[in-house]
Each structure stands twice: as structure tokens, then as C-alpha cells.
C-alpha positions as CSV (number, residue, x, y, z in Angstrom):
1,X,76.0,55.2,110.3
2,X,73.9,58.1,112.1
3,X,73.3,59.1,115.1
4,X,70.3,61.5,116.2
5,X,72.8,61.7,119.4
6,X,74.8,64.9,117.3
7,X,73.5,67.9,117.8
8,X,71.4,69.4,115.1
9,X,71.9,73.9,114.3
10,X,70.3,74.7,117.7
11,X,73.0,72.3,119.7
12,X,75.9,72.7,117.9
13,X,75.2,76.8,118.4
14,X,74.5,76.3,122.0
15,X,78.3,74.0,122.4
16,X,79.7,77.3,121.0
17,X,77.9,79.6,123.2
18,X,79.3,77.3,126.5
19,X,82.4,77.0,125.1
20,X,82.4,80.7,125.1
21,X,81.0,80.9,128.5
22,X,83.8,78.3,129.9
23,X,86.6,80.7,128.2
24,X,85.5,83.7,130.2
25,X,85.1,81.6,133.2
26,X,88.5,80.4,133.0
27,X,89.9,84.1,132.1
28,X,87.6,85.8,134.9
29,X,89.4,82.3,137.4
30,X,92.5,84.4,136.8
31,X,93.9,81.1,134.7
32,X,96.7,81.6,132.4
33,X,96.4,81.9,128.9
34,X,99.0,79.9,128.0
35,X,102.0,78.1,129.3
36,X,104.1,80.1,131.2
37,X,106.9,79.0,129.2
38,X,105.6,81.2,126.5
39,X,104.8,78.8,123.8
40,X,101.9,76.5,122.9
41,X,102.5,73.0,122.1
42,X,101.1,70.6,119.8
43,X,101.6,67.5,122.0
44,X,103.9,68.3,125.7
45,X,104.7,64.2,126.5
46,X,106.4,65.0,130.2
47,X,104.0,64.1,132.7
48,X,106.4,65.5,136.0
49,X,106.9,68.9,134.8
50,X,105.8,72.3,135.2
51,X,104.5,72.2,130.9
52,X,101.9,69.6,131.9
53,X,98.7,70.5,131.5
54,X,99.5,73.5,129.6
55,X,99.3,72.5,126.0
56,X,96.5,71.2,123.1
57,X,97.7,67.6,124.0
58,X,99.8,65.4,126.7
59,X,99.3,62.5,128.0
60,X,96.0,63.2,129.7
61,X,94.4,64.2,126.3
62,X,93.1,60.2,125.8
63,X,91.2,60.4,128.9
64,X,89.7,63.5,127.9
65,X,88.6,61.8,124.5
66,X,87.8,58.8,126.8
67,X,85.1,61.0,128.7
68,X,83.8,61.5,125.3
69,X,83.3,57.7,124.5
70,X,81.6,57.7,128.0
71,X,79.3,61.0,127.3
72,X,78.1,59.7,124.4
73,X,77.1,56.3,125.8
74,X,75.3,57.5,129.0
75,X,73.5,59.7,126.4
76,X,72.5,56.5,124.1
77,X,71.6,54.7,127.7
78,X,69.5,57.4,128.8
79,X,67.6,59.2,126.1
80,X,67.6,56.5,123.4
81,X,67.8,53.0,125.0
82,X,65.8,53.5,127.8
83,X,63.7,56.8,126.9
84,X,64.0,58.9,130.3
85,X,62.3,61.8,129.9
86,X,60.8,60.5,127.2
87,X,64.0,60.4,125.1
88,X,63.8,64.4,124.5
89,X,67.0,65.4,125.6
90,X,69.0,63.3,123.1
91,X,68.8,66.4,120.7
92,X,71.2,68.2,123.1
93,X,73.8,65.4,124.1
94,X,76.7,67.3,123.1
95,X,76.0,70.6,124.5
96,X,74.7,68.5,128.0
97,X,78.2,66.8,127.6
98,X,80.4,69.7,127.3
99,X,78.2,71.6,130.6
100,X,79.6,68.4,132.4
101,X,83.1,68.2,131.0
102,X,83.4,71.9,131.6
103,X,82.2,72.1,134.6
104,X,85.4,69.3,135.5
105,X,87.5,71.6,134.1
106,X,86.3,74.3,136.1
107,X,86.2,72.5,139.5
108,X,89.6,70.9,138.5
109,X,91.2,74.9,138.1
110,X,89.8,75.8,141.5
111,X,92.3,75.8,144.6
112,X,91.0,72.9,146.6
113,X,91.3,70.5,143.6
114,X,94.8,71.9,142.6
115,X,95.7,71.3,146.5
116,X,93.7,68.1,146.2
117,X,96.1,66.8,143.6
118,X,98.8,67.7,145.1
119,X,97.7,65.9,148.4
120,X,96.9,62.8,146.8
121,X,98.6,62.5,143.7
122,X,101.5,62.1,142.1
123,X,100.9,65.3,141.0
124,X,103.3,67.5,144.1
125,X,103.7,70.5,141.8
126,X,100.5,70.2,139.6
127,X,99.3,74.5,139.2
128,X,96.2,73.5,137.3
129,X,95.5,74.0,133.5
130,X,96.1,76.9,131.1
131,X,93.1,77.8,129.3
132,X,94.3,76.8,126.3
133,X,94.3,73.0,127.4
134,X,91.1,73.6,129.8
135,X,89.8,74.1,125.9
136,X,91.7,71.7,124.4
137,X,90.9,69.0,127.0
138,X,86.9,69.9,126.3
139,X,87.8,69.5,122.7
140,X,89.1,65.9,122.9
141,X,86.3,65.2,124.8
142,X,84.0,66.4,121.9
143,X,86.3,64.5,119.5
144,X,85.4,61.5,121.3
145,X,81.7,62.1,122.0
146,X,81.6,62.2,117.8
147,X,83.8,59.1,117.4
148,X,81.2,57.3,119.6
149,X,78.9,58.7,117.3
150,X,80.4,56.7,114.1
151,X,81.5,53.7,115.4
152,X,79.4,50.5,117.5
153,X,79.4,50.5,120.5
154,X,81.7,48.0,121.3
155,X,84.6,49.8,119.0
156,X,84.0,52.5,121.4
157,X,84.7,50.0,124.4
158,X,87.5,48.7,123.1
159,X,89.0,52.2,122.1
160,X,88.4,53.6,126.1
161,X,89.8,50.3,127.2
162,X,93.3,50.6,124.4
163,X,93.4,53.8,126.0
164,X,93.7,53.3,129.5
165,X,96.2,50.4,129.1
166,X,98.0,52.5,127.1
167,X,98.8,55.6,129.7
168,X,98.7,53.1,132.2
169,X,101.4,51.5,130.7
170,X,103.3,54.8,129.5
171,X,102.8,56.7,132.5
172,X,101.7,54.5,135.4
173,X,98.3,57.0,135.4
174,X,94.7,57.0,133.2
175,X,91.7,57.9,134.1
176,X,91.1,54.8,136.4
177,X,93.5,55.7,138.4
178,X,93.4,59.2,138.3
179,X,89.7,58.5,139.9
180,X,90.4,56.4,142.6
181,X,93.2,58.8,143.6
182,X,91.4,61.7,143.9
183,X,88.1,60.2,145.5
184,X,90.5,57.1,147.7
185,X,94.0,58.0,147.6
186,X,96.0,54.7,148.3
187,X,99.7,54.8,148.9
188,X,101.1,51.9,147.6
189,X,99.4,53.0,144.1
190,X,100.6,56.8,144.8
191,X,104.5,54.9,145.5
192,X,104.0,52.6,142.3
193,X,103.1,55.6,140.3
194,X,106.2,57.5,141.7
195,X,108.7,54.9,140.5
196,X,107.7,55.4,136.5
């Protein structure tokens, strides 16, 4: 199965070119490299601690992949089911997809969401991301966006839906929640979350 949602030579260069662009953003943010533990992880799987958010993957990593699924499918609504703009942006879906996951990661590396989180989340001593999983994070994303590509649609639902039932479930967090939190903080979900 194909889908002329991937991005064809002039895409894929222009997804390297931003990701370029989002690394030295990030470095000129004054983000860390790297943990400041010293070491890069594979997989980090301890969601209240000061490694979060510092490695290639942690529990956050399926949303990420999950924004993917969702990229991909509001660029199949859009540009091939219903033609806006007369369909012409679906040659650049991914690079489109990566400005708007980067551009989360940027905002999510600034000091009012890093104090935001903190606020409202269970997040108390959340410092934002290193670089390398501001990177990592837009590469699950991608990873997604090209398993949407592959699979129906409805493999695609079912894989967003397995993951969020299965941080949710693991962590008492997804991307659900994470959402609401940060646009509606409630308490008794902040208190829930607290307990796991």
C-alpha cells in the first residue's frame, strides 16, 4: 500500500533542513544536550524523576508516535479526502508535520510551559527536554506519521487508542490527559495521577 502522503526528494530534504533548524533552535534556547546525568538512554521508564524527558524514549515516546498517527490523518482529511487547497499540499505532509511537532517542542522548552507544567501537572520538578529527546520525540512522531502511511486507517485508530490505554494504565498519564491538564487542570485528576 502507498501513500502520495510521503514526502517525495524535495520533502524528505526539506524534513532534514527543519530538523536542522529545530537543533539550533533548541542549542541557541540554551537546552541541554544531553541528560545531565551524563549518559543517553535507549529507553528511561521513570516518569517522577529528574532523567525524564532526557532520553531517545520514556514513557511519553507513544504519544509522540501517537501525534504521528494524528498528523498523518489530518493530512489525508485535508489534502486528499476533501481537496482543500485543491489537495496541493499533500506533497509536503511530513515536512508540514514536523513544523507543527517542532514547534510543540519548542513552545514546550520555553519557561512559561516548563512553569506551566509544573503548575498544573504532576509534573512539580519537570526542567523541560534535552535536545536529544526534543529530537527524539520529533522522531517518533515521524515514525508514526509513516506507520499511518502503511497501515488502514482504522489500524492506525486502534494503535493511538492501545496506546493511550496503555500509559494511562502504566503511568496514570497519555496524551489525553496530558491535554486536558495543561489547557483545564482538574484536581481530582492531578490527585489520581499523584497516587500511581
Amino acid at each position: 500500500m502507498t501513500s502520495h502522503l510521503l514526502p517525495h526528494r524535495k520533502a524528505a530534504l526539506a524534513t532534514i533542513i527543519l530538523l536542522l533548524v529545530v537543533l539550533a533552535i533548541l542549542f541557541a534556547m540554551g537546552r541541554p544536550a544531553i541528560c545531565d546525568c551524563g549518559t543517553v538512554k535507549l529507553w528511561h521508564g521513570v516518569v517522577q524523576s529528574s532523567e525524564n524527558s532526557q532520553h531517545i524514549a520514556d514513557w511519553y515516546s507513544p504519544s509522540h508516535f501517537t501525534h504521528g498517527l494524528i498528523m498523518y490523518a489530518a493530512a489525508f482529511l485535508l489534502w486528499k479526502k476533501w481537496a482543500l487547497l485543491g489537495g496541493r499540499p499533500a506533497k509536503w505532509a511530513l515536512p508540514i508535520a514536523v513544523i507543527v511537532e517542532a514547534a510543540w517542542e519548542i513552545s514546550e522548552n520555553t519557561e512559561a510551559v516548563i512553569n506551566r507544567y509544573r503548575e498544573a501537572t504532576i509534573s512539580l520538578g519537570y526542567a523541560g527536554d534535552s535536545i536529544v529527546n526534543s529530537m527524539a520525540d520529533i522522531g517518533w512522531m515521524i515514525a508514526g506519521f509513516y506507520v499511518a502511511a502503511r497501515i488502514p486507517w482504522q489500524a492506525s485508530l486502534l494503535l493511538a487508542v492501545f496506546f493511550e490505554l496503555f500509559t494511562l494504565w502504566a503511568i496514570r498519564d497519555n496524551l489525553s490527559l496530558n491535554i486536558v491538564m495543561l489547557v483545564w487542570p482538574i484536581e481530582a485528576i492531578k490527585q489520581w495521577q499523584g497516587m500511581g
